[in-house]
C-alpha positions in Angstrom: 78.5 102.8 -14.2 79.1 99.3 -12.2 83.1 99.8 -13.5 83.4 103.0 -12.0 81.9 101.6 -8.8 83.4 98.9 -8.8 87.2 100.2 -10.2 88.2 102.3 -6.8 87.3 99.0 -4.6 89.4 97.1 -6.8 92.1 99.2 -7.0 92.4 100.0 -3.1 91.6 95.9 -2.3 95.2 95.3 -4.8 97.0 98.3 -2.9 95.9 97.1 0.3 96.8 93.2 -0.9 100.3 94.7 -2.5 101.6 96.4 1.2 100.9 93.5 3.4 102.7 90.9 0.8 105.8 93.0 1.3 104.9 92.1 5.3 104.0 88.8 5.5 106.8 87.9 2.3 109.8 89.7 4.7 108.2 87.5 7.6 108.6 84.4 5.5 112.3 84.8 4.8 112.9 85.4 8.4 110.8 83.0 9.7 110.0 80.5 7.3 113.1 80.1 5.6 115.5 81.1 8.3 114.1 80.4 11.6 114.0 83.8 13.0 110.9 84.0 15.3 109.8 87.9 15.1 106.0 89.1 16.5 107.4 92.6 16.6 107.4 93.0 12.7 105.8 96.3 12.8 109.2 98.2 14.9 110.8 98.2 10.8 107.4 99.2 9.3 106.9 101.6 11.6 110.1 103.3 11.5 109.9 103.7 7.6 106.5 106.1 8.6 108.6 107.8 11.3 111.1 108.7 8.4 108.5 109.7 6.2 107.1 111.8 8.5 110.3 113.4 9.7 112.4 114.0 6.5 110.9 114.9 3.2 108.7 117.3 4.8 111.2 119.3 6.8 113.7 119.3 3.9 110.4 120.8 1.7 109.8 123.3 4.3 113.6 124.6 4.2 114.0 124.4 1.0 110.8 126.5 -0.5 111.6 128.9 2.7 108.1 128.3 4.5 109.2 129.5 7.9 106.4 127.7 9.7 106.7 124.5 12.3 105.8 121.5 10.6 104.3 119.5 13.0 102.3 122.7 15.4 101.2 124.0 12.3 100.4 121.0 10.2 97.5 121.7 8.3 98.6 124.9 7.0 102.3 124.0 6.1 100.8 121.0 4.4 98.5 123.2 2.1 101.2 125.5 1.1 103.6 122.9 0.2 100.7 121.0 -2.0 100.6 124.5 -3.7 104.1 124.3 -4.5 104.6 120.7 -5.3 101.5 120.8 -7.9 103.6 123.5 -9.8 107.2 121.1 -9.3 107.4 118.0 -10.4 111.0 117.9 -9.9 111.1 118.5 -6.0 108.4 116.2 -4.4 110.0 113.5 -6.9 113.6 113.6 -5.9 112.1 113.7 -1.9 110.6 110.9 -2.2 113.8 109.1 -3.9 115.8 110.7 -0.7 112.9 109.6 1.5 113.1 105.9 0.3 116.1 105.2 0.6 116.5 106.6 4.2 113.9 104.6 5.3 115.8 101.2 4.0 118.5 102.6 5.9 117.2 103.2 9.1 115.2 100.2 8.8 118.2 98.1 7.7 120.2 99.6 10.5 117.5 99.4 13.4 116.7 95.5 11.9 120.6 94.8 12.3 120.8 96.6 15.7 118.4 94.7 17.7 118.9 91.6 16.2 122.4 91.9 17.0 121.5 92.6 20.9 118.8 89.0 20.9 121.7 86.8 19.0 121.8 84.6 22.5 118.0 84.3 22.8 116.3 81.1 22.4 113.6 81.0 19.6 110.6 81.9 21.8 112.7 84.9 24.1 113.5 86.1 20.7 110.3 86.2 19.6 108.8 88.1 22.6 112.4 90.2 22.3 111.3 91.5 19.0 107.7 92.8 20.4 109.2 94.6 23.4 111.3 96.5 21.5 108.5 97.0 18.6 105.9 98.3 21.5 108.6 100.6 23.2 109.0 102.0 19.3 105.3 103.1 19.0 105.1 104.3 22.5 108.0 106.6 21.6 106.5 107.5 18.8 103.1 108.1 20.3 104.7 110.0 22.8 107.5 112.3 21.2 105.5 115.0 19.5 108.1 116.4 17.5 108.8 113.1 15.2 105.2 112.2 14.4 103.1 114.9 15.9 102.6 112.5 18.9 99.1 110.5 19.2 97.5 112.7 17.1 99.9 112.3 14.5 100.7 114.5 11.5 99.1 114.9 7.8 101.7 114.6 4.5 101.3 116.7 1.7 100.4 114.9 -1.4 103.9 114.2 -3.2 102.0 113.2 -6.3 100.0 116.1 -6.9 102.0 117.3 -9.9 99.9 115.0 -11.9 97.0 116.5 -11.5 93.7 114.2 -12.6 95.9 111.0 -13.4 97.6 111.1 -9.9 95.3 108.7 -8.7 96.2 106.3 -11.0 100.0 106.8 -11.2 99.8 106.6 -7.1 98.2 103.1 -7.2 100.6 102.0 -9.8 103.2 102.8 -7.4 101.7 101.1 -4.4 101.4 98.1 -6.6 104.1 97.7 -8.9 107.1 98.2 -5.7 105.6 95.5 -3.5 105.8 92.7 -6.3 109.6 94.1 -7.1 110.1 93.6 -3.6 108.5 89.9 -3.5 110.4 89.3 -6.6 113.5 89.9 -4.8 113.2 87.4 -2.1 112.5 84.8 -4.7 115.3 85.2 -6.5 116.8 85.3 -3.0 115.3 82.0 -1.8 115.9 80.5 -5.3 119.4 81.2 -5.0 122.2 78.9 -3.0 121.7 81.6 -0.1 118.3 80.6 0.4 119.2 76.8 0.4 121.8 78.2 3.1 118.4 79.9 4.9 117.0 76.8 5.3 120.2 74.9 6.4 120.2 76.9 9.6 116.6 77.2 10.0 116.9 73.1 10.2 120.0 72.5 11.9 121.8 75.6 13.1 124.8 73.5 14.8 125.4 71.8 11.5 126.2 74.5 9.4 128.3 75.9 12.0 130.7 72.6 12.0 130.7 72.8 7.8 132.5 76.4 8.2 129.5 78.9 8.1 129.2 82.1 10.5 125.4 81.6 10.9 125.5 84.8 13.1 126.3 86.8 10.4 123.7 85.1 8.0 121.0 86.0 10.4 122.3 89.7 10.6 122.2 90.4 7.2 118.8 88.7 6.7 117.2 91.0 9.4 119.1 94.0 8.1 117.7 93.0 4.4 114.0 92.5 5.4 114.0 95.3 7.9 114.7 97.6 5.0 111.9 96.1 2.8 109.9 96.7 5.7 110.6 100.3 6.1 109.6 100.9 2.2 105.8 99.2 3.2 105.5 101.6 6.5 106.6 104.6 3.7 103.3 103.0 1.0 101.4 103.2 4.3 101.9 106.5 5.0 101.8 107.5 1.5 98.2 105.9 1.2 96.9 107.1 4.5 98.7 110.9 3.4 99.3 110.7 7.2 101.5 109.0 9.9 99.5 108.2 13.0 101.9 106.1 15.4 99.2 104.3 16.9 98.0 102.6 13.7 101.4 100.8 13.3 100.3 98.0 16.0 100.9 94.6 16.6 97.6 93.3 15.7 97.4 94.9 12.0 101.0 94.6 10.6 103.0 91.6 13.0 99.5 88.9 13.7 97.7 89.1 10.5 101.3 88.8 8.4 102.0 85.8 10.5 98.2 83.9 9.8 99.3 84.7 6.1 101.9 83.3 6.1 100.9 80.5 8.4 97.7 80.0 6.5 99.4 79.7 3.0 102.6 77.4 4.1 105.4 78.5 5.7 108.7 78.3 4.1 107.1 78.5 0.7 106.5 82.6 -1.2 103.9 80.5 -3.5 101.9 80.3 -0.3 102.5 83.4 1.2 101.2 84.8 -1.9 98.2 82.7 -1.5 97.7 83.2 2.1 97.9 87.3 1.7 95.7 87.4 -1.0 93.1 85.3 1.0 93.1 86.9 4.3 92.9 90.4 2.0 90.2 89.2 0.5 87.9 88.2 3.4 89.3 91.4 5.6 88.1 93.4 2.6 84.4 91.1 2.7 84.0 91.2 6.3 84.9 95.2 6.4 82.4 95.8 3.0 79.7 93.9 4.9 79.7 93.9 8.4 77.6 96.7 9.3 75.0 94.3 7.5 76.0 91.9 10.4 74.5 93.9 13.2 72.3 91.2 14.4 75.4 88.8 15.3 75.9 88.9 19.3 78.8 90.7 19.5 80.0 94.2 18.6 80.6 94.2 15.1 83.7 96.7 15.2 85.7 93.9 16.9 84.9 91.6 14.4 87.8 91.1 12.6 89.9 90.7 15.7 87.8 87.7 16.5 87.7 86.8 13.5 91.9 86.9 13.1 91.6 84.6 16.2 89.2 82.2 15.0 91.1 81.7 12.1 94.6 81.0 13.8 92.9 78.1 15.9 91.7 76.4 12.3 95.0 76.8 10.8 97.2 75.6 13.7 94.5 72.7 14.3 93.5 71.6 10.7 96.3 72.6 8.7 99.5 74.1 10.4 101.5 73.1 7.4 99.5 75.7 5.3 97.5 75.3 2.1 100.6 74.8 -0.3 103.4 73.1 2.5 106.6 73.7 1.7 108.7 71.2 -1.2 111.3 69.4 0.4 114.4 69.4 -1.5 114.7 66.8 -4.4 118.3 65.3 -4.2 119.3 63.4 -7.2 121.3 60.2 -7.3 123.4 58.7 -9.9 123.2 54.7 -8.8 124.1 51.6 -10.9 121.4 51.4 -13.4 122.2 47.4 -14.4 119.4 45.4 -14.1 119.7 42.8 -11.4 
């Protein structure tokens, strides 16, 4: 009885854990290992939901011949194509291949884009850059009804229905399983001579420009790379919410807390931005389980994570900016005379 209690809280505190490591992992590589200063993380998310929300669904509605709008008549277009994808397997499967791999795209190419456009900024321009152009994003999509249903946004059918009673469990396998492929990809990226490259640039830009090295197009390609791996956690978002709401892709939730993650477990370092998501998780998880037990604090306890996101970045910058496990500085071995003297 306390395992079936306690099994869906577990299973949604890992998915929940599993999305934001693909955020605050792609905001290491740029930031930490790079030097790319980006508060606008959530423009790639949020154009992965935008796909989501725009493709796979129309292409379902042509292809089983519903001749309804998709977004005016959401709910009911949504019902009948859950009636047909829990009878094909084959069709909701191969949409959500398509639908992946457009995302990547048009967050690879959006990522490369406007990184492209920012190459002359300064670290801190760049930074505020990057949140412009994420904030006009959501305000587009808040505001252009026909890509996301507008502020009130749109529901998705349920692409796993076709499993019937063990959806559940192959859905949270999925939300789990492509976020540590994705983490495992920038380590063997940052273990790689690339990555030691990374952190060339990050250190001394001018350097690596007089050994040769088009640091321009280094920087393009890491955007590009972790923009698409960005698109694919917007696409788990929307596939967990079964909905795309622009206005839940904001700076707060998916650009500040990946940055006290990765802050708060060392930048420069995935062994700490492990650490750090899984500890801000957990206490978001706590303080959201708890905190209408917290009703006699003196303050409204539905802005208490915000405050308590803030209270937190002033202990880590003050206490410990270098993070809980700082990042290893290279080892460079030397062969020297080993006589005796």
């Amino acid at each position: 009885m306390v395992l079936e209690t306690l099994l869906p809280l577990i299973i949604e505190t890992l998915t929940f854990f599993s999305i934001y490591l693909v955020c605050s992992s792609s905001l290491n590589l740029q930031q930490g290992y790079t030097g790319i200063s980006n508060l606008g993380l959530f423009f790639s998310i949020s154009s992965g939901a935008y796909v989501i929300a725009a493709l796979p669904t129309r292409l379902a509605v042509w292809l089983y011949g519903i001749n309804m709008d998709f977004v005016y008549q959401n709910a009911l277009v949504v019902s009948l194509l859950n009636e047909r994808f829990a009878k094909d397997a084959l069709t909701p499967t191969l949409l959500l291949i398509i639908t992946f791999f457009a995302a990547m795209a048009v967050g690879g190419i959006l990522g490369y884009a406007f990184t492209y456009l920012s190459l002359r900024l300064t670290e801190t321009y760049l930074a505020v850059f990057f949140l412009c152009v994420a904030e006009a994003i959501k305000i587009f999509g808040e505001n252009f009804i026909p890509l996301a249903g507008g502020p009130n946004g749109i529901l998705l059918p349920n692409f796993f229905i076709w499993l019937g009673n063990y959806s559940w469990i192959f859905q949270s396998a999925f939300f789990i399983i492509i976020p540590f492929i994705i983490f495992a990809v920038y380590e063997k990226v940052t273990r790689s001579p690339f990555g030691r490259l990374l952190k060339a640039i990050r250190e001394n830009e001018l350097a690596v420009q007089c050994l040769g090295r088009n640091t321009v197009s280094v920087k393009l390609k890491v955007m590009a790379f972790t923009s698409a791996f960005l698109a694919v956690a917007g696409v788990l978002v929307s596939l967990r919410m079964r909905s795309v709401v622009a206005g839940t892709f904001d700076r707060v939730d998916y650009s500040f807390w990946p940055w006290l993650m990765v802050m708060l477990g060392g930048v420069g370092n995935n062994l700490g931005c492990l650490l750090g998501t899984f500890l801000c998780i957990i206490i978001r998880r706590i303080v959201y389980w708890l905190k209408f037990y917290l009703v006699f604090l003196p303050v409204d306890i539905m802005w208490l994570e915000y405050i308590l996101l803030g209270l937190a970045f002033m202990i880590v910058m003050i206490y410990k900016p270098e993070g809980i496990l700082p990042e290893k500085p290279y080892q460079v071995k030397q062969q020297g005379d080993s006589r005796s003297n």
